[in-house]
N, C-alpha and C positions, 0 to 999 in steps of 0.2 A: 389702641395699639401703639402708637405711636409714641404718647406721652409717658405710656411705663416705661420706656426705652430713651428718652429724649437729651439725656446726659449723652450715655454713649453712644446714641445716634449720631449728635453733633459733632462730638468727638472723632466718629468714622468721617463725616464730610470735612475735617482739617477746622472748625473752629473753637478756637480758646477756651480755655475751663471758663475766663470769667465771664466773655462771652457765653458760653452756653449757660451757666448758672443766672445771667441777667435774661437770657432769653425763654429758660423753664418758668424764670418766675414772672415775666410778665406779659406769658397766657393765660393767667385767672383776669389780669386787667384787661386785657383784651374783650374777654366775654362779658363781661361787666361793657365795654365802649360798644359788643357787637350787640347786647339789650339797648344799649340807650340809641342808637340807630332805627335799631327796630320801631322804638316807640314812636319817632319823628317819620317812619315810613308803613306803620300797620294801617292807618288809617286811608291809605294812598292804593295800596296793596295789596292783592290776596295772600291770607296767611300760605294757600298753597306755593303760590307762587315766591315767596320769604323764603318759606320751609325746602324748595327747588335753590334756589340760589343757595342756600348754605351749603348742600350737599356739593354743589360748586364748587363753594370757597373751600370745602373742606379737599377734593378733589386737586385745586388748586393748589392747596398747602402743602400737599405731596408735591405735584409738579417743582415749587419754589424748595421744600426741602432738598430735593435732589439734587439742588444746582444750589447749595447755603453755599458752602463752604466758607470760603473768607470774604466775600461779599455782603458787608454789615446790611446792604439795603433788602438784598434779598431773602436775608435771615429776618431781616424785620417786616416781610410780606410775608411770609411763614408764619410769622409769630400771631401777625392779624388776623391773616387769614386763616389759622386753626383756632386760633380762639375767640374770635368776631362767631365765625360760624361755628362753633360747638354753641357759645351763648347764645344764640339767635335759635340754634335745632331746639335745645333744651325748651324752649318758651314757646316757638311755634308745634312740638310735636304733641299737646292736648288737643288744642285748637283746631290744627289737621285731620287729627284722629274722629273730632266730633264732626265737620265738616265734610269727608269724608265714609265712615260711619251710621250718623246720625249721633243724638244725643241720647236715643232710648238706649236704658240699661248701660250707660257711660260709666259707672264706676268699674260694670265688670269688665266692660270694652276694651277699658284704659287700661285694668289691669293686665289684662290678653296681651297687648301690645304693649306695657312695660315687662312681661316676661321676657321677651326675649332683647329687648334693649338692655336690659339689666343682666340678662346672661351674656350678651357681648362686651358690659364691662368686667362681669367675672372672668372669662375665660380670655380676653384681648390681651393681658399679659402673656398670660401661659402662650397663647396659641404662636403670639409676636416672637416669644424665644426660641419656640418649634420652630418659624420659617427663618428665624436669624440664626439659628444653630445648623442647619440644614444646609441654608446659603447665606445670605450675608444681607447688612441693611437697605442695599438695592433694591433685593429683591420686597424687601417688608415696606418700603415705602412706595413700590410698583403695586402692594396687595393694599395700600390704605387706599392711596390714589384709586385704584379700581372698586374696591367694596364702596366708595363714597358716588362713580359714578352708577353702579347697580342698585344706588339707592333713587339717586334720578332717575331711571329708567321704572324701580318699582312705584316710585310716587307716578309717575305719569299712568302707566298702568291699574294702579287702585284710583285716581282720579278717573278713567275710563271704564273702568268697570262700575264705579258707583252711579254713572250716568245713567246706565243702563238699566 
């Protein structure tokens, strides 16, 4: 949601076109540094526990968004922290999936849970211009921030249930 918007996101919190143009383009680097982290911590760490912290970071990257403005530091915790933790969800959310799941029947499993990850990248555009048309970038980075911590809450929840 964020990223289809992230020109004139920036733009709403008061920073520079060149600023925001260096800051869209080096969230693909970011996820790329937030895999190479991962690799130096999977072995350390449960992929669930990975897979929880990014929803963090991502939660986080709201919070830091809100407060960019002309604050280069803070714009460059945003920029980490959305792109650290998208790369890091992307790679932990098979490994999650089987671990919570099991492995029987994993391709179709996988695909079940990429349906609707892949319909939140279809529709997070559309959806992001309905609540910024409606009310305004606040509010859309108040609904990332929140949809990121109701994904903690669901990982903890499907880790609890699969105990059982």
């Amino acid at each position: 949601m964020v990223i289809s918007h992230i020109l004139p996101l920036l733009d709403s919190r008061g920073v520079s076109t060149n600023y925001a143009v260096i800051a869209a383009s080096s969230i693909g680097a970011a996820q790329v540094l937030g895999r190479l982290v991962l690799i130096t911590v999977e072995r350390r760490l449960s992929m669930l526990l990975i897979s929880t912290c990014s929803f963090i970071g991502l939660s986080l990257a709201s919070v830091n968004l809100a407060f960019a403005g002309t604050a280069t530091i803070i714009l460059c915790l945003f920029v980490c922290l959305q792109g650290g933790s998208a790369g890091i969800g992307s790679i932990a959310k098979p490994t999650v999936t089987a671990d919570l799941l099991g492995s029987a029947n994993f391709g179709a499993i996988s695909a079940m849970v990429s349906i609707a990850h892949m319909l939140g990248f279809a529709f997070g555009p559309g959806l992001s211009s309905l609540i910024w048309s409606v009310s305004d970038y606040d509010t859309l980075i108040k609904v990332t921030g929140t949809l990121a911590l109701i994904g903690v809450i669901s990982l903890s929840i499907a880790q609890k249930s699969s105990r059982n």
